[in-house]
C-alpha positions, -999 to +999 in steps of 0.1 A: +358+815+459+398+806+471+399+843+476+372+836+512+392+805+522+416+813+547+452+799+546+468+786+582+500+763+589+500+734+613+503+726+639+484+751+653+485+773+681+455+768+709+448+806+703+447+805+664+431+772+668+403+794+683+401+817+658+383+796+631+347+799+628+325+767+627+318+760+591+346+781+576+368+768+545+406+765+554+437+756+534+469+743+554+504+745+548+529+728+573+527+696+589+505+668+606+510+628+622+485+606+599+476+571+608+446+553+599+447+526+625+425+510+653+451+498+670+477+529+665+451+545+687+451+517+709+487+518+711+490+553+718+472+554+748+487+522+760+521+543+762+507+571+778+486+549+800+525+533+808+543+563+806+561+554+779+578+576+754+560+580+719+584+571+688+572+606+670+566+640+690+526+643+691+527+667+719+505+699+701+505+685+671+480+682+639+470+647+647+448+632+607+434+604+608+445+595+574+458+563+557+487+569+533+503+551+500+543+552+495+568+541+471+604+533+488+632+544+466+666+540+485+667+563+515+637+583+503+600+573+508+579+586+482+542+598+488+519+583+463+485+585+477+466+598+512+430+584+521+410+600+548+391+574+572+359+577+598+373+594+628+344+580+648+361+549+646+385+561+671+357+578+694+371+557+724+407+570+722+406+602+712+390+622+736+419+610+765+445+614+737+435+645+731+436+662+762+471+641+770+488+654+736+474+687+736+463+682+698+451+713+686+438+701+653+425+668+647+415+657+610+392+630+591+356+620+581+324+617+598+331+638+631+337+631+661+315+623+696+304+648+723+332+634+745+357+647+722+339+677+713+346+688+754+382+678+745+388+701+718+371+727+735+393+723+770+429+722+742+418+748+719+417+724+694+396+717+660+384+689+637+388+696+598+365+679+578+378+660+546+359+646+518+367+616+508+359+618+473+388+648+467+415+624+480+435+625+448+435+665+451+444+658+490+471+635+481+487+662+456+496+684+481+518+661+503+555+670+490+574+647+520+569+624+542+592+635+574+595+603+595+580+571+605+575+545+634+561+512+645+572+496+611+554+462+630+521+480+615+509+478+583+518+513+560+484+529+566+485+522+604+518+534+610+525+566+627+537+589+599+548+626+596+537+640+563+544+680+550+523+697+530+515+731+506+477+737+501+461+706+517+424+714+515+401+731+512+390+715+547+358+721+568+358+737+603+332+711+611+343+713+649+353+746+666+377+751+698+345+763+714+322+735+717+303+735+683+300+710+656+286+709+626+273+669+635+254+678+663+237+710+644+226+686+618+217+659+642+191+679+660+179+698+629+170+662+619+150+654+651+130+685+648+119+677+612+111+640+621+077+640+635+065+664+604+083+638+584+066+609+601+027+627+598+033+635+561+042+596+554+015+586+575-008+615+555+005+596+525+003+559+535-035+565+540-045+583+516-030+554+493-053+528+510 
């Protein structure tokens, strides 16, 4: 029920970050840095690798990985439409970007890798689940989209600031303590394997 789903704002905190409980239902207000790009990541931890200053604060931010859809009409960009993407696609970057940046919420689909699991547990930080199916309901709750950078990128690679009322509901899939939700079901799935593997084989011969 919406009544059991709790309501935060990002960014987070490190200490309210470590509040939510693995598997709990959230709904966010507030507002995150979306980018959907391989080599925005890339980028990224060139500049801090250079010491270079990032066009857009990320420093303890809500960092989505999220491509996004806008209309341009005169000095206002208009959201039309957000996409979540496979955070895993980013499992080589984000585990030095997050303990350089301090992100205290990270967002997208699939997870991410042990690496970055230590990461979010040394920040006080968490990865939200999003389903990528509800992306229309996702996309309803962006009302502005604050600022942009590195117009060189495509829109969906482009570092952008969006704000947001309701965005959700989101999974804790990831908690600020070491758990995830990925590795749970990983290893519940290589417990049941071998009983899988006799009853096929049970199977397979009696069908001889």
């Amino acid at each position: 029920m919406m009544s059991d789903i709790r309501k935060i704002r990002l960014p987070l905190p490190p200490e309210e970050a470590r509040e939510l409980k693995l598997g709990e239902l959230v709904i966010a207000d507030g507002e995150a840095i979306i980018t959907a790009g391989l080599p925005t990541h890339e980028r990224i931890v060139d500049y801090l690798d250079k010491g270079k200053p990032l066009p857009l604060a990320l420093n303890g931010q809500a960092f989505f990985h999220m491509g996004i859809c806008v209309e341009e009409r005169g000095d206002r960009i208009q959201p039309l439409y957000l996409n979540p993407t496979t955070s895993t696609r980013f499992s080589a970057q984000m585990p030095s970007m997050i303990r350089r940046l301090g992100l205290t919420a990270v967002a997208g689909k699939g997870g991410l890798d042990r690496m970055a699991v230590h990461a979010l547990r040394e920040t006080g930080g968490v990865y939200f689940s999003m389903v990528g199916g509800a992306s229309s309901m996702l996309s309803a709750a962006v009302t502005d989209v604050v600022e942009t950078a590195w117009p060189d990128l495509i829109t969906q690679f482009r570092l952008t600031r969006i704000r947001f009322n309701g965005l959700g509901p989101l999974v804790v899939a990831i908690d600020a303590h070491g758990g995830s939700l990925y590795e749970q079901l990983a290893d519940e799935a290589q417990r049941k394997l071998p009983s899988i593997k006799a009853n096929l084989s049970t199977e397979r011969s009696g069908s001889a």
